[in-house]
Backbone as CSV, one residue per row, in Angstrom:
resi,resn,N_x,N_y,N_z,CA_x,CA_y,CA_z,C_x,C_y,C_z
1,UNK,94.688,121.395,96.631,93.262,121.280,96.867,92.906,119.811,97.104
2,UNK,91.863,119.426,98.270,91.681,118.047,98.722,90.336,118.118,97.380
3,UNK,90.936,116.704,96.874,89.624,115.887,95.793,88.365,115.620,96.593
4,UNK,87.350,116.472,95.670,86.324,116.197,96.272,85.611,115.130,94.566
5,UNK,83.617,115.595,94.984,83.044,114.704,94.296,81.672,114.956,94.066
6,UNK,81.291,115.854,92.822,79.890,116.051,92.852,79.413,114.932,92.019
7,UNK,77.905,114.077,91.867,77.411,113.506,91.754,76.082,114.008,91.501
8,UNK,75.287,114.596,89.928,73.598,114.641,89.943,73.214,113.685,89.002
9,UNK,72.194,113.355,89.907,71.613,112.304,89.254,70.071,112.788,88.554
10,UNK,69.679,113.188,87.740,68.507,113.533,86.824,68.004,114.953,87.231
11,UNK,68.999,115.487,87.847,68.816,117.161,88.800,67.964,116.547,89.778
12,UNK,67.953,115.577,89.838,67.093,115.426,91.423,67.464,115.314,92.594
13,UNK,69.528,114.674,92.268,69.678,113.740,93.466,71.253,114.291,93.475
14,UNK,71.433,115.203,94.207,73.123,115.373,94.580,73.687,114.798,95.453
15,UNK,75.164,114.008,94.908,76.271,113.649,95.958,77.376,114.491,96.007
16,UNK,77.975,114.887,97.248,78.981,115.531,96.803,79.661,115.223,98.536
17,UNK,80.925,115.015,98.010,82.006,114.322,98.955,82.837,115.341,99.636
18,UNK,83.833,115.234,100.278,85.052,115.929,101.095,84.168,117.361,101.885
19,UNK,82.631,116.669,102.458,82.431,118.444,102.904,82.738,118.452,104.306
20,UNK,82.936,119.602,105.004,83.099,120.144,105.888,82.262,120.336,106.844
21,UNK,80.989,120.973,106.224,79.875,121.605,107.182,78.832,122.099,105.963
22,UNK,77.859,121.987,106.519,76.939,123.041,105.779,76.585,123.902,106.782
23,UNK,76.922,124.698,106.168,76.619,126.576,106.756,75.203,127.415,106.641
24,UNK,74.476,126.774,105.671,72.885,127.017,105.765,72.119,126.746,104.771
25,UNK,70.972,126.559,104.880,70.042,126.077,103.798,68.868,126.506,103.767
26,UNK,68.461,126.329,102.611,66.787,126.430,102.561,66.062,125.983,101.750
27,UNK,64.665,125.953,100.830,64.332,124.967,99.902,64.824,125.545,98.263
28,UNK,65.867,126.527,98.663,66.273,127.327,97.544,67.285,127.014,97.380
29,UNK,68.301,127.375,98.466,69.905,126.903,98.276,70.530,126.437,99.615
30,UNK,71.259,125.470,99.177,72.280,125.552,100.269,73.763,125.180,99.856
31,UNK,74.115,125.988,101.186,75.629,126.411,101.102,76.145,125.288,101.832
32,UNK,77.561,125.018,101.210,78.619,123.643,101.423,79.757,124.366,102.066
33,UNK,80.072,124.084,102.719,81.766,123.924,103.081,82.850,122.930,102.597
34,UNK,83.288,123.375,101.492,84.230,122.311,101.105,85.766,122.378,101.749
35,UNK,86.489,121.365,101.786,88.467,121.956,102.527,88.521,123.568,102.338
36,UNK,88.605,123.783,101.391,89.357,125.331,100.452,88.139,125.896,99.998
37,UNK,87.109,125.709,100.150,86.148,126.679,98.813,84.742,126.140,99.698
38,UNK,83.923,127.010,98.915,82.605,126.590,99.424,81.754,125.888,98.029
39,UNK,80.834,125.792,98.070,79.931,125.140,97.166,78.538,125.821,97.282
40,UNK,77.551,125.965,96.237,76.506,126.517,96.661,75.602,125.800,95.833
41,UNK,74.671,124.814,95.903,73.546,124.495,95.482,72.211,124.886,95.394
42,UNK,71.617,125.401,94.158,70.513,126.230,94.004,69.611,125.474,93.475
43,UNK,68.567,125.543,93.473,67.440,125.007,93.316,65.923,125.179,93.995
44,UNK,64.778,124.396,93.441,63.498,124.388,94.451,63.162,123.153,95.151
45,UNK,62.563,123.635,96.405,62.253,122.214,97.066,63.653,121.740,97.491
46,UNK,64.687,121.951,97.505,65.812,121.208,98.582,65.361,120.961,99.457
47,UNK,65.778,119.380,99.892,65.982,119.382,100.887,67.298,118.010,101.462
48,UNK,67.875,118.079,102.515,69.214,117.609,103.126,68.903,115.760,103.455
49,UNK,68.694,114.619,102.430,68.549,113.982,103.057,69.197,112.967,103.640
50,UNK,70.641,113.188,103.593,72.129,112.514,104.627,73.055,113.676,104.552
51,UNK,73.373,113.640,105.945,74.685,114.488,106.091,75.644,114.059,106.733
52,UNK,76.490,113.014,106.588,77.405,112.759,107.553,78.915,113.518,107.657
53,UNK,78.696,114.100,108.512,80.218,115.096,108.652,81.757,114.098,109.260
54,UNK,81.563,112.878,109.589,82.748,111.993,109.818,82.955,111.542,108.523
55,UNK,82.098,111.368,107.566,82.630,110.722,105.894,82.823,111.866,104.951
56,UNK,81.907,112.992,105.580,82.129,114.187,104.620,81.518,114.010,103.368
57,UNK,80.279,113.360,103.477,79.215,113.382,102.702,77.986,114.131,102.913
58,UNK,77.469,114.457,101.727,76.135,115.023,101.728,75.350,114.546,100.854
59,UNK,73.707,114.233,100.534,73.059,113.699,99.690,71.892,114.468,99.890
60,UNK,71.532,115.439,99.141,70.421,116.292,98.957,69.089,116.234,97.967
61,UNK,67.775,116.480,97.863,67.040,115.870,96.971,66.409,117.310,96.622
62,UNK,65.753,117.508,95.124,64.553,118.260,94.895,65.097,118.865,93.457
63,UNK,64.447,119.748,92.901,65.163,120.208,91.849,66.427,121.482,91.629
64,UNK,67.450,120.626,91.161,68.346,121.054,91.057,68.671,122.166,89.784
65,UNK,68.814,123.471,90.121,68.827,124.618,88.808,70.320,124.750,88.923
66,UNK,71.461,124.881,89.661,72.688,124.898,88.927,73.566,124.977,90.710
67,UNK,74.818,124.758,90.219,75.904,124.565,91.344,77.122,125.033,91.173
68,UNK,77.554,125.844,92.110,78.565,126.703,91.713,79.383,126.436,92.996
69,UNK,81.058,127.322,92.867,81.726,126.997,93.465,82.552,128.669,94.199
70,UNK,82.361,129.004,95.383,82.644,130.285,95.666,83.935,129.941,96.699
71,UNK,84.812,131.476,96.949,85.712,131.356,97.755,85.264,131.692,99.662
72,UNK,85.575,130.966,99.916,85.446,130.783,101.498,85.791,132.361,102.087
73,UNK,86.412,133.352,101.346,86.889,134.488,102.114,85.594,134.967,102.241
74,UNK,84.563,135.170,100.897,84.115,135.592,99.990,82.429,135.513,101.041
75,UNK,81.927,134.314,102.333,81.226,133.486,102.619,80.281,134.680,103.406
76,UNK,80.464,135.747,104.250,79.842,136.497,104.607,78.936,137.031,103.704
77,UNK,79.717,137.142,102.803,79.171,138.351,101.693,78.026,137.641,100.813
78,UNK,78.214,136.031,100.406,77.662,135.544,100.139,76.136,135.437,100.631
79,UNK,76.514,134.502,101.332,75.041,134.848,102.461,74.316,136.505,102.384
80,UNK,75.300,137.348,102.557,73.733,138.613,102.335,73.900,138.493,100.945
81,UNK,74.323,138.419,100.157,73.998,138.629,98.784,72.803,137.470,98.342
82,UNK,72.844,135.936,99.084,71.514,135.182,98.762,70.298,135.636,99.554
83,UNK,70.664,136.634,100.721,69.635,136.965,101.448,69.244,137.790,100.421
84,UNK,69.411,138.847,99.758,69.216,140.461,99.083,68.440,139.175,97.706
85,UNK,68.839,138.380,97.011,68.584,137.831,96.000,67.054,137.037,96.218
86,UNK,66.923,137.125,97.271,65.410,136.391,97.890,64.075,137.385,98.244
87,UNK,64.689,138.476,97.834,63.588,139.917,98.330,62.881,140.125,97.338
């Protein structure tokens, strides 16, 4: 597994290193692409404010309720399951 790097700073202020892509967002969650795994950041008020995909950084702001780590097979399913979780 490539070393990555989460970083919160007072739940307000996430860093998190080695990403890939982000695959989608909203002021609720957004989803990471990490090498091997995905990442999912939940919260209110997100929002994306650096993304550089040549350093494979991301720096996101708003309140942060928790961050989890899912399998990339797993990423379809995900997504409707945050869609179904928003109804």
């Amino acid at each position: 597994m490539e070393e990555h790097r989460i970083e919160i700073e007072n739940k307000k202020r996430i860093y998190v290193t080695a990403v890939d892509a982000v695959e989608a967002f909203d002021e609720d969650a957004i989803l990471v692409d990490l090498k091997e795994e995905g990442l999912v950041i939940n919260g209110k008020n997100l929002h994306i404010e650096n993304l550089d995909l040549e350093e494979g950084r991301l720096i996101a702001e708003g309140e942060i309720d928790a961050v989890s780590y899912t399998k990339k097979k797993s990423r379809s399913g995900l997504l409707e399951k945050l869609g179904r979780m928003r109804k």
